[in-house]
LOGUVO-597855 format. One line per 2 residues: for each residue z, x, y of C-alpha. Coordinates in steps of 0.05 Angstrom, whole numbers. Layout:
<recs>
Z/X/Y; ... .
</recs>
This chain:
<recs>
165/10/437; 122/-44/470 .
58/-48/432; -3/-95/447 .
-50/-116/389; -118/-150/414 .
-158/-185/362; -203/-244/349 .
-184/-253/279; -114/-289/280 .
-79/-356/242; -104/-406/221 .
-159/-360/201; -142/-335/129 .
-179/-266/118; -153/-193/109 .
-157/-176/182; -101/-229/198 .
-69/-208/140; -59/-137/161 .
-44/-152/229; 5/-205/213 .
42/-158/162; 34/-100/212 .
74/-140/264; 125/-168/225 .
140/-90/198; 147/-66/268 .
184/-126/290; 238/-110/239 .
238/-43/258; 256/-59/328 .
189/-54/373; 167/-105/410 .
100/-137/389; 48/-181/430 .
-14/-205/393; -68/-227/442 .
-111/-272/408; -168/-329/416 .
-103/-377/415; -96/-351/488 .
-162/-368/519; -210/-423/513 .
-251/-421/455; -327/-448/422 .
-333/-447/350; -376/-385/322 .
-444/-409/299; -457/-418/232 .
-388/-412/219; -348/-471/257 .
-283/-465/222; -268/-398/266 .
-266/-407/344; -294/-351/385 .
-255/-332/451; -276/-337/521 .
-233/-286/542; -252/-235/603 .
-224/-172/627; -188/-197/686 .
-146/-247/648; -132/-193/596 .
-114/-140/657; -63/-202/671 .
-32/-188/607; -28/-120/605 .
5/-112/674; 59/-170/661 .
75/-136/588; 67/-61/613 .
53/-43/532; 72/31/524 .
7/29/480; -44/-16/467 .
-85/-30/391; -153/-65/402 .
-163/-89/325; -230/-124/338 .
-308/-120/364; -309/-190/398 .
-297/-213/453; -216/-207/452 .
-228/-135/431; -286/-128/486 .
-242/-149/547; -182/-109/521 .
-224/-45/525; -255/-59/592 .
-195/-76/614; -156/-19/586 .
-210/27/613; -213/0/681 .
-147/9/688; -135/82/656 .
-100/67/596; -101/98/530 .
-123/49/471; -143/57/400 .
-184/17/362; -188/0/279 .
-249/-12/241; -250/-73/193 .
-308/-105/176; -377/-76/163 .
-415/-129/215; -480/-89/207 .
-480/-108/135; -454/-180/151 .
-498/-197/205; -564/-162/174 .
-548/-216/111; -550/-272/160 .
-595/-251/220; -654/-205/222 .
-617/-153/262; -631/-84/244 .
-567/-40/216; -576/20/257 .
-573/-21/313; -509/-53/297 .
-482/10/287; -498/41/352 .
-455/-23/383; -390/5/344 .
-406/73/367; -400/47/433 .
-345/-4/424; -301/53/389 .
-329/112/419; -271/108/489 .
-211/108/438; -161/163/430 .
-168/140/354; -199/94/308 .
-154/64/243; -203/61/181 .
-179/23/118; -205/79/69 .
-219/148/56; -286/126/28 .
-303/87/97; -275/144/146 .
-330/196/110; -385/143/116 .
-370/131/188; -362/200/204 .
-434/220/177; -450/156/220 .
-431/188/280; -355/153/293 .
-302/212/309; -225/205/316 .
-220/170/243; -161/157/217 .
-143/130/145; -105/72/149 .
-74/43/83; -58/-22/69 .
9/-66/33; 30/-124/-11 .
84/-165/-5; 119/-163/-61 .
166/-221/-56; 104/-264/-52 .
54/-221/-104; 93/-215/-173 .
69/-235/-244; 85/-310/-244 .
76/-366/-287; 6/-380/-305 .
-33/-436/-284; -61/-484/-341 .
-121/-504/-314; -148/-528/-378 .
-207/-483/-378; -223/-437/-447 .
-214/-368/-432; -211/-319/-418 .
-203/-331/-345; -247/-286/-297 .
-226/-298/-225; -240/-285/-149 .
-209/-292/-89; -259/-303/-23 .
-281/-331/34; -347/-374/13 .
-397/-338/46; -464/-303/42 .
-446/-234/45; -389/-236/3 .
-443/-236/-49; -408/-289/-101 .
-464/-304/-135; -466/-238/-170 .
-405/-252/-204; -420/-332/-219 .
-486/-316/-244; -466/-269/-304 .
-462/-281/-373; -390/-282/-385 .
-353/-312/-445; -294/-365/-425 .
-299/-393/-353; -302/-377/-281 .
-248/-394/-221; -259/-384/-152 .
-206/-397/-97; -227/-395/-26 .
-251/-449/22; -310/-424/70 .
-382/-447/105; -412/-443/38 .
-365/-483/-6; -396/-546/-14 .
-466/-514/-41; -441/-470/-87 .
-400/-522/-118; -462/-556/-128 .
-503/-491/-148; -454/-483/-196 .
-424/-539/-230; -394/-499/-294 .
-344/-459/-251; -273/-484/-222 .
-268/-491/-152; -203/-491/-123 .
-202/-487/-58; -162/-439/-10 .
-91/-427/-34; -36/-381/0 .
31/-352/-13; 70/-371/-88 .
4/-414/-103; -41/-367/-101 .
0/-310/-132; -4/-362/-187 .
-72/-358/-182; -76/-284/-199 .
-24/-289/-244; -77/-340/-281 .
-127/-284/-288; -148/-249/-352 .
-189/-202/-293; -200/-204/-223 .
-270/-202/-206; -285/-168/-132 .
-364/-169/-123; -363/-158/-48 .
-412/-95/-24; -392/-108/53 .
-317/-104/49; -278/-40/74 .
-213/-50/33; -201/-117/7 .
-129/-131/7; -137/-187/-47 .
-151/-128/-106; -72/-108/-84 .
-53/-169/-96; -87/-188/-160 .
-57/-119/-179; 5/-138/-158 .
7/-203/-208; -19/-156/-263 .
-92/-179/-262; -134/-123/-279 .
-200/-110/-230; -268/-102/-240 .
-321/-91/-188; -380/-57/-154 .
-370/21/-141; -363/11/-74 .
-311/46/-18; -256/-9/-30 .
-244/-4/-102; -259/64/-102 .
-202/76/-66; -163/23/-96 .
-170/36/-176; -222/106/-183 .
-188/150/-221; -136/95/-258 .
-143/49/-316; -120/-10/-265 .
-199/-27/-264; -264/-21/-276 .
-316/-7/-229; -393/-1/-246 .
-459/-13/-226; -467/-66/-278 .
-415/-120/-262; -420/-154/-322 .
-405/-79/-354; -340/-87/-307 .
-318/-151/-334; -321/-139/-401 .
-291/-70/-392; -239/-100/-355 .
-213/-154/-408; -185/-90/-456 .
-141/-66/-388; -63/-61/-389 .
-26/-102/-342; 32/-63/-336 .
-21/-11/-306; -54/-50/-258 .
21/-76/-238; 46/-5/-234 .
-14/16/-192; -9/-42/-141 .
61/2/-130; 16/51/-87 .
11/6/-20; 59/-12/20 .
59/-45/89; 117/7/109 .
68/57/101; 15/20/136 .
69/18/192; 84/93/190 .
6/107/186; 2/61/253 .
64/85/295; 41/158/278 .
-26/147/306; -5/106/367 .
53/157/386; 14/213/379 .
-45/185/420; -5/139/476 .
-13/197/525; -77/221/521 .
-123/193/582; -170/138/571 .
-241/176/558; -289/160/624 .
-339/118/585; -379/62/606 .
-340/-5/598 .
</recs>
């Protein structure tokens, strides 16, 4: 099968979105379909404001019409709402085609931290953006029920994996800190609300890995915690390995593949209630989730890693895959609704 994936988020970016996707396409590579990413790295680009490390695309319909005819996808994924994703949907529904879309990122609660732009309003954009799709992938049960009293139809619950050759217990990191060792993983930046978790009252120390716009002045905000920078692949599974708990004190995210992966080096979790770790670790002793973060911590510390290892077992990018192919085959026919592009 010939399947096109639009998206703005893409290497070198380092984020869950790329994550999926790039785990998503290697899965369906090895299972013999063929896989074309269209991404900012194949238009000219301007870096995003406020946010220069990632480069936004100047990418219009026409070019992406281009692509589509000379790759003649027998279905076509548009993963993102910029302006990648925007020109693969006009283009897609200029020229007939069935698409579906997935839902990521909550950029009503992103932007609203940043800019003084209503919710609601943001909202009524994805309406639109996703509304022309035969169906839209959601990370989490949790998320598909808030969209769907938000108006979004055609949800579909779409897991997520780890790699497990890459996300093991390893050796720990000595990092000459007293513990125990409470640690996140993160891009440094506003909404992913850090300074909830580096402002408790915590005994031992603090570790946060993750580069980002807001690095430099919360290493100078917070002098007492270990900064270590972004780290990938064995490294950072060393990371989590380090970890008496993982701390996860983002409101805003949909999933969070890095609670997998600290549950895949045996770090136990704690966090917010909120719809990624409630789907994640409700209902196990993996975690522990609470209003009171500080209540999470320390709840945390008594965990078992061998549970929070075993649950980790429950995602797999195979069944991310099946979740995916399911969706797309069973959609690929169905006309392209005649919405405004």
């Amino acid at each position: 099968m010939r399947i096109l994936i639009a998206t703005d988020a893409w290497k070198p970016q380092v984020n869950g979105v790329v994550r999926t996707l790039s785990s998503l396409a290697g899965e369906l590579r090895q299972r013999g379909h063929e896989v074309l990413i269209v991404s900012p790295e194949d238009f000219r680009t301007f870096p995003m404001p406020t946010y220069p490390e990632i480069r936004l695309a100047l990418a219009g319909a026409g070019r992406l019409a281009r692509i589509i005819a000379d790759f003649d996808p027998q279905a076509i994924h548009v993963a993102t709402e910029g302006p990648v994703g925007l020109a693969a949907r006009r283009a897609a529904l200029r020229g007939g085609r069935s698409f579906t879309t997935s839902f990521h990122t909550r950029f009503p609660e992103y932007l609203s931290r940043r800019l003084p732009v209503p919710e609601n309003l943001s909202y009524a954009f994805l309406r639109w953006f996703h509304a022309p799709a035969s169906a839209c992938l959601v990370p989490t049960e949790a998320v598909r029920r808030d969209l769907g009293a938000r108006g979004f139809g055609k949800l579909v619950t779409w897991t997520r994996g780890v790699d497990r050759s890459v996300f093991r217990p390893r050796a720990p990191i000595d990092f000459g800190l007293p513990g125990p060792i409470f640690l996140t993983v993160s891009r440094i930046a506003p909404e992913k609300n850090i300074e909830a978790f580096l402002d408790l009252d915590l005994p031992g120390s603090k570790v946060v890995v993750g580069g980002g716009p807001g690095l430099a002045d919360m290493m100078r905000r917070y002098p007492a915690v270990h900064f270590t920078g972004s780290q990938t692949g064995e490294a950072l599974a060393r990371h989590y390995s380090s970890a008496d708990v993982f701390v996860f004190p983002s409101k805003t995210d949909t999933f969070g593949i890095v609670l997998i992966e600290a549950l895949a080096c045996g770090a136990p979790v704690a966090s917010y209630r909120e719809p990624g770790p409630l789907d994640v670790i409700a209902g196990t002793a993996a975690g522990s989730m609470s209003d009171d973060l500080q209540s999470a911590c320390l709840a945390a510390l008594k965990l078992d890693r061998a549970v929070a290892l075993e649950r980790s077992r429950a995602f797999t990018w195979a069944a991310c895959a099946d979740i995916f192919l399911g969706t797309i085959r069973s959609r690929a026919t169905e006309p392209a609704l005649a919405l405004a592009v």
